[in-house]
N, C-alpha and C positions, 0 to 999 in steps of 0.2 A: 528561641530554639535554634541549637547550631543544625548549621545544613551535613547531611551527611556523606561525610568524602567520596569522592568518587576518584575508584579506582584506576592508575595511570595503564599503558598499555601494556607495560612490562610484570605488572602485576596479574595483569589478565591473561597475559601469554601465562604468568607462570600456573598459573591455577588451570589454563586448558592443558598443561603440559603436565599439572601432577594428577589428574586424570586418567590423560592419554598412559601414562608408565606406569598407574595400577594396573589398568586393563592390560597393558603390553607384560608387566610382569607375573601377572595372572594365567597369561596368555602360554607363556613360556614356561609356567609350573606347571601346565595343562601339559605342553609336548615332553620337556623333560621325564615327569612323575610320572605320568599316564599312558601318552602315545607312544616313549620308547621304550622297548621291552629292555627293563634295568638288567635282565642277566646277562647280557652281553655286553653291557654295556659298562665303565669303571666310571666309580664318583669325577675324578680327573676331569675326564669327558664331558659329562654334566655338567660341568662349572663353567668347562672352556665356552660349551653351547650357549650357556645363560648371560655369561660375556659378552659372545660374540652377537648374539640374539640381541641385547641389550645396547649396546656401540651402536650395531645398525642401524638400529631403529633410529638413533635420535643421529644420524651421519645423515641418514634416509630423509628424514623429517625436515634435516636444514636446507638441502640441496633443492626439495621439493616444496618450499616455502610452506610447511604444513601449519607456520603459527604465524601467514598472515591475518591478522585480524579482521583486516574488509574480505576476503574473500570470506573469513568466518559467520562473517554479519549478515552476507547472503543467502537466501536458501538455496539456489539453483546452483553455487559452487558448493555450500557444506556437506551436501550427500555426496555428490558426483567427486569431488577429494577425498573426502572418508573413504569410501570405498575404495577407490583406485589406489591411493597413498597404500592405505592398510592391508590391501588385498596384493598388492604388491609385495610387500614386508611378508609374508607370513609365506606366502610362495616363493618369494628369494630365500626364506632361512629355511623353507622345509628345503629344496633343490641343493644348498650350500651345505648341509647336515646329510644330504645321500651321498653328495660329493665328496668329502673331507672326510667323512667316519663308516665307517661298513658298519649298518644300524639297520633292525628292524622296527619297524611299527604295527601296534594295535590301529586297526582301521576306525572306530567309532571314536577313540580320545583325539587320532590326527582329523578326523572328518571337524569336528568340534574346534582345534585347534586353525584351520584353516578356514572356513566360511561362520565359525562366531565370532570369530575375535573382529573382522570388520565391520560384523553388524552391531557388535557391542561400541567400537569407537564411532561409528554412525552413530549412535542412538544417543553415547554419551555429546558427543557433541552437539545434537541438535537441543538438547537440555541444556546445555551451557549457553547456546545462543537465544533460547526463550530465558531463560533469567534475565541477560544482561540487556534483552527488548525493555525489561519487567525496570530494571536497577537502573541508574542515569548511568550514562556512558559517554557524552561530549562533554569534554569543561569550556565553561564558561571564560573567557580570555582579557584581561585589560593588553592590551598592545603599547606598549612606549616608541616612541617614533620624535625626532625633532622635526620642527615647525618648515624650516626647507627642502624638505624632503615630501612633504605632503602631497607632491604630483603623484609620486609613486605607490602614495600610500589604497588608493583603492585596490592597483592591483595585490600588495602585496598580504593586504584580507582576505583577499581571494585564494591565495596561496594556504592563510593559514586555515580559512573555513574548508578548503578542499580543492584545490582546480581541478587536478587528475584524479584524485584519490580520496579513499573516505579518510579524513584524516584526526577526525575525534575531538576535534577545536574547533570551539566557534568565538569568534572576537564580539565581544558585549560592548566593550568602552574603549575608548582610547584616548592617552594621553600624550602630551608632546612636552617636552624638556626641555624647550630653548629656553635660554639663558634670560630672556626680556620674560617671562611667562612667571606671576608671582603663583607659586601651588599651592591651592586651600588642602592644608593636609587633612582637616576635621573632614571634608567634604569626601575627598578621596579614602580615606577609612570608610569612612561610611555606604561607598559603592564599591569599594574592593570586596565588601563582607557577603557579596555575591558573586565573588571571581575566585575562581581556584587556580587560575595561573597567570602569571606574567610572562608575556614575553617582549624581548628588548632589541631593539634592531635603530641602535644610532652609531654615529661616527663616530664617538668615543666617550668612554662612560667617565670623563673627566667633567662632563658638563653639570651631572647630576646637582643638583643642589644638597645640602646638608639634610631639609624636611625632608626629599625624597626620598633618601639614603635610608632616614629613621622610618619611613612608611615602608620601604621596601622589606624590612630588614623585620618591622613586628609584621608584616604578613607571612615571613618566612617562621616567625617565631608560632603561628596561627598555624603553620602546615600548608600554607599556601607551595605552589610552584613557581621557581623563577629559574628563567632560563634564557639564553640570548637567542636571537632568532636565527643565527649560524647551529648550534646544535637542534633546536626544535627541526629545522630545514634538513639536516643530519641524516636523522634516527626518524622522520617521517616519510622523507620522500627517495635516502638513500642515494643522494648526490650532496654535493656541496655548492650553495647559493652565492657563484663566482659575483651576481652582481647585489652582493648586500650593501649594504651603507657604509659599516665596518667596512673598511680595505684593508686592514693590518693583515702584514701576510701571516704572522702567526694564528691569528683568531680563526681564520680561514680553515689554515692546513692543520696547526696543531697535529706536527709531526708526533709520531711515536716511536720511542725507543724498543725494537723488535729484540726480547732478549735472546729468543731461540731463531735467529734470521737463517744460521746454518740449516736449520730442519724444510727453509721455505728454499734455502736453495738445492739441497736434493730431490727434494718433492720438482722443481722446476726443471731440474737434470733429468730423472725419471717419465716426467712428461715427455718431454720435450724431444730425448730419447723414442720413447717407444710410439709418441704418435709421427712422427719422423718417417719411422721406420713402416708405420701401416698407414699412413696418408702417403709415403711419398711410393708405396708398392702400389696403394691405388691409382694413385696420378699416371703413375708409367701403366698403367691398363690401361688406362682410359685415351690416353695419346692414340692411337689407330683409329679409334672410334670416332673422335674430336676430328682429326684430320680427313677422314674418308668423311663428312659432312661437311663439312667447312670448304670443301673442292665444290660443294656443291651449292650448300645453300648460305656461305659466307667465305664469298674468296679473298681471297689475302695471305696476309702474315698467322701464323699458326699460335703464336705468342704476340702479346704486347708487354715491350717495356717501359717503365715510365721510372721516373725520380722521386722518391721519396724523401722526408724530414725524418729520422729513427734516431737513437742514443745519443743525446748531447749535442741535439743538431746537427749531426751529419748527417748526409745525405748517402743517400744509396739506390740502388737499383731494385723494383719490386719487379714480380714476374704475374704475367696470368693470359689467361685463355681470350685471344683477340673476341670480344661480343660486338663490336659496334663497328660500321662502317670507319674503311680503312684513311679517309680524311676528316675523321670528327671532330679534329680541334684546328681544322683550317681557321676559323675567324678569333681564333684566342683559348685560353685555357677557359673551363667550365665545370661547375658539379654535374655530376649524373644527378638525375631524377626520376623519378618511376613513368613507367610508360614513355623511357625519353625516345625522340623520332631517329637519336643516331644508333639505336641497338638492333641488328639486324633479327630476322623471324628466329634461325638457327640460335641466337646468342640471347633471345630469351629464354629459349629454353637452359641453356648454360646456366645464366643468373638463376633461373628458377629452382634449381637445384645446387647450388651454389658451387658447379662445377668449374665455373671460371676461376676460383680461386684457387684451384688445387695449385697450380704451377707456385704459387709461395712459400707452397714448402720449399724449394732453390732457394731461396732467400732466409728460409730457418737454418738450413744445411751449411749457408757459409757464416750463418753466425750473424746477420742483421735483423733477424726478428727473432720472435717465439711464440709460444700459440695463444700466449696472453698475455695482453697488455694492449696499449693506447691503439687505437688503428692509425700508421702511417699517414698523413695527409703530405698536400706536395708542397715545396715552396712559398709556392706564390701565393698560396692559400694562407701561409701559416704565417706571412709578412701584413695581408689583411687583416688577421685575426689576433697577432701581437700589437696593433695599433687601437685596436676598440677592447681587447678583451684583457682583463689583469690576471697576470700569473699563467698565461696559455704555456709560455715554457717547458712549465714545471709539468707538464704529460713526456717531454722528452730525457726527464731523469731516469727512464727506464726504456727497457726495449720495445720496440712496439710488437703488436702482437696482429696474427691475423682474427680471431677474436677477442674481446671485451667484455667489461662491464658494461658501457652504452651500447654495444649491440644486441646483449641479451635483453635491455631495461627500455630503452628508445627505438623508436622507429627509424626507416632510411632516411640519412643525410641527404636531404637537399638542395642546403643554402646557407648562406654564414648565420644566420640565428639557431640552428640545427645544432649547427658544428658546435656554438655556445652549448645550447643543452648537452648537449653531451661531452662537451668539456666537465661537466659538475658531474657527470659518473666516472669520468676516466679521474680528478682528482679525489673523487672518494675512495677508488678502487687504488689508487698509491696511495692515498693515508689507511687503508683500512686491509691490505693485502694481506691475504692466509691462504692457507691450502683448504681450509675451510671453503672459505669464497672463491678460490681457482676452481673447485671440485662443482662448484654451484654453477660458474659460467659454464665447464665442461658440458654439464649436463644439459641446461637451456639450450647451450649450442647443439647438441647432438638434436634436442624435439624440434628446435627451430630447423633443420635440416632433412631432418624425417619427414614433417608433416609443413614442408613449406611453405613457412609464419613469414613473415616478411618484417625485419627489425632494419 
């Protein structure tokens, strides 16, 4: 009896997502049909609502990770997301709909419209997370790996069963490729017929043998999955796995050709522009405030400058609110670290609200940063970390930004294995860059700033 498939993740997003846009479009024939008194109202209007109502949601849903699967898995996030995401959505579009259209409402079909609709996608959800308790949801993995690489190979099970994250794989078997290794294909069919994915992480797939090719190739003919361990690495943890076996720069980056690149660069001009223009009005407020404390409880220089690495290796000058006693790198250059002894009482509090940083906008104004992209690192750092790390460069094909992908996804930087992790979000965030994904860090950046998350 064959086993029966088990659903990959993208199948499962999509099924929580055609779901969610019943109830969302149900939701929105409720305020259209119901809640708005149509005599005032022109079909036109209606349609625009149902559009607009419709974009939001699923603009809303990305930004706000609403189809991460492990947070789905759990109950103590599934409500408390439900709710919040949904409840959110229905109170932006009622607010956005008083704003934009001179509309009245029936009170009982908007009452219904606004506090059912998040209890209906709460309810639907928590039913879609009891089935999939019910239905198998980890596939079962054979792992290919060569035979000299085997030091690495515990951790890198680790990786695929889950380090940080639930990640829906669990490796059952593995097998290795080297070239000395004769492969029983009968045997290997035989334990594949309990694996539903492959995945491949060797140094080049020039090694394979011919039987393995054929074994690979009827599992795929079976429905099986195969995939390299650069895209599983991908699309599960949302970085790129700088230290896989593979070095090929292309396996890695696997550039993409941006056909609408002009739409990311005005969407980049329009940012860039307008938070410019309301971080750098906030910075100049806050200047008297910073200064009239800083006489007191952190004397010195008012600003620090320092040298950064930004577009193409050049270097440049970054700007920001002096936090840390005024001889901090007497004994050598150094990372910051949390709770470090050189940050004065005043200039925690600065970091803690991530007021030190304001002074960067200078540095957006003349055209050496912008609000995202790679974070700056200095020199001397980036001469250590081009000796150990492949492809660190290639963070410098673009401007740096004073936010990121690894600021919103990884914790503070504190040491050159740090800066590593979070090189694999900064080159996913330039192979995978969108205003989709700009719109996501925005938003992160702004809750990490409100309710000070420490990344």
């Amino acid at each position: 009896m064959n086993k029966p498939a088990i659903l990959n993740s993208i199948e499962r997003k999509f099924i929580l997502l055609v779901g969610d846009i019943l109830i969302i479009l149900a939701a929105l024939n409720v305020l259209i049909n119901f809640a708005i008194d149509d005599k005032i109202v022109s079909f036109k209007t209606e349609v625009i609502i149902f559009i607009l109502g419709l974009v939001f949601y699923l603009l809303l849903a990305y930004i706000l990770d609403f189809y991460n699967l492990e947070k789905v898995s759990k109950k103590r996030y599934l409500l408390s997301q439900s709710f919040y995401i949904s409840g959110l959505y229905v109170v932006s579009v009622f607010v956005i709909t008083v704003l934009l259209f001179d509309i009245s409402f029936w009170r009982i079909p908007l009452f219904c419209f606004l506090f059912l609709t998040p209890i209906e996608i709460g309810l639907w959800r928590f039913f879609y997370r009891n089935i999939f308790n019910i239905l198998p949801v980890t596939k079962n993995v054979l792992y290919v790996y060569e035979e000299k690489n085997e030091a690495s190979l515990k951790d890198e099970i680790s990786i695929v069963n889950g380090k940080d994250l639930e990640t829906f794989y669990k490796v059952k078997l593995t097998l290795s490729v080297d070239k000395k290794d004769a492969i029983n294909k009968k045997s290997i069919l035989t334990a594949a017929g309990k694996i539903d994915t492959w995945i491949i992480n060797t140094d080049s797939y020039n090694n394979f043998s011919k039987d393995l090719e054929k074994v690979i190739i009827k599992a795929m003919l079976k429905g099986k999955e195969v995939i390299s361990y650069t895209s599983f690495y991908e699309n599960t943890y949302e970085a790129l796995p700088i230290e896989s076996h593979n070095d090929s720069f292309y396996e890695i980056l696997q550039f993409r050709n941006i056909k609408i690149r002009y739409l990311l660069r005005i969407f980049s001009f329009i940012t860039n522009s307008l938070l410019a223009f309301f971080v750098g009005l906030f910075f100049v407020l806050t200047i008297p405030f910073v200064y009239f404390f800083n006489f007191f409880f952190n004397k010195g220089p008012l600003f620090y400058k320092q040298k950064r690495v930004g577009l193409y290796g050049k270097e440049f000058d970054i700007y920001k609110y002096r936090s840390m006693i005024t001889d901090a790198e007497k004994s050598g250059a150094k990372m910051a670290v949390k709770n470090d002894a050189r940050i004065t009482p005043f200039g925690k509090i600065l970091r803690l609200f991530r007021i030190d940083e304001l002074p960067q906008i200078i540095s957006v104004m003349k055209g050496d940063m912008q609000f995202i992209g790679p974070r700056p690192e200095r020199k001397i750092f980036v001469k250590e970390l081009n000796k150990i790390v492949p492809f660190y460069n290639v963070r410098h094909l673009i401007k740096p930004g004073i936010t990121g992908w690894a600021q919103v996804k990884y914790k503070y930087g504190e040491n050159l294995e740090d800066s590593i992790r979070k090189l694999e979000y900064d080159m996913y965030y330039i192979k995978n860059r969108s205003i989709t994904l700009d719109l996501k860090i925005i938003f992160k950046t702004i809750t990490t700033v409100l309710f000070s998350r420490g990344v």
